[in-house]
C-alpha positions, 0 to 999 in steps of 0.5 A: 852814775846813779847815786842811791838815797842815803839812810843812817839812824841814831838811837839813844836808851835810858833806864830811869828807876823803871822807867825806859826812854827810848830816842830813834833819829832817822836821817835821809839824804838824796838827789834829785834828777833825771838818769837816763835809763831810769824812772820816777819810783812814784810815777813810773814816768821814764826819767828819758822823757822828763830829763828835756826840762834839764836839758832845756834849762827848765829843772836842774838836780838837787839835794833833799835831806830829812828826818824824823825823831821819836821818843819812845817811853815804857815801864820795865816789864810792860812794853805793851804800854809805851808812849810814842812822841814824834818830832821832825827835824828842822827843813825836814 
């Protein structure tokens, strides 16, 4: 069975006097591995072809997770002037 990549977002807004803050996390979890059937998305190498190296021992599966955060400030009226901070998560 094919797990799909996971995806969730967290979002936060505040309005200080004219001032809007807003903070958008964006997480991503996955497994790594050979499906039979299946290919690598950046390669296109068939999946059939690289699952020997699991077989044999030389790779196995694994969990990758990441994500990313930006902070987004602008004056009420005037989106057209936000700022953009981005920061990543820890082993992200």
């Amino acid at each position: 069975m094919h797990e799909r990549m996971r995806v969730s977002v967290d979002d936060e807004m505040t309005v200080e006097g004219t001032t809007v803050t807003m903070t958008v996390t964006v997480h991503a979890e996955d497994h790594y591995s050979f499906n039979r059937g299946q290919a690598d998305i950046a390669s296109g190498a068939p999946d059939d072809a690289n699952g020997r190296f699991t077989e044999v021992g030389w790779a196995k599966p694994f969990p990758t997770s990441g994500g990313l955060t930006r902070t987004i400030t602008w004056q009420v009226g005037s989106p057209e002037g936000a700022t953009e901070v981005l920061t990543e998560e820890p082993g992200g």
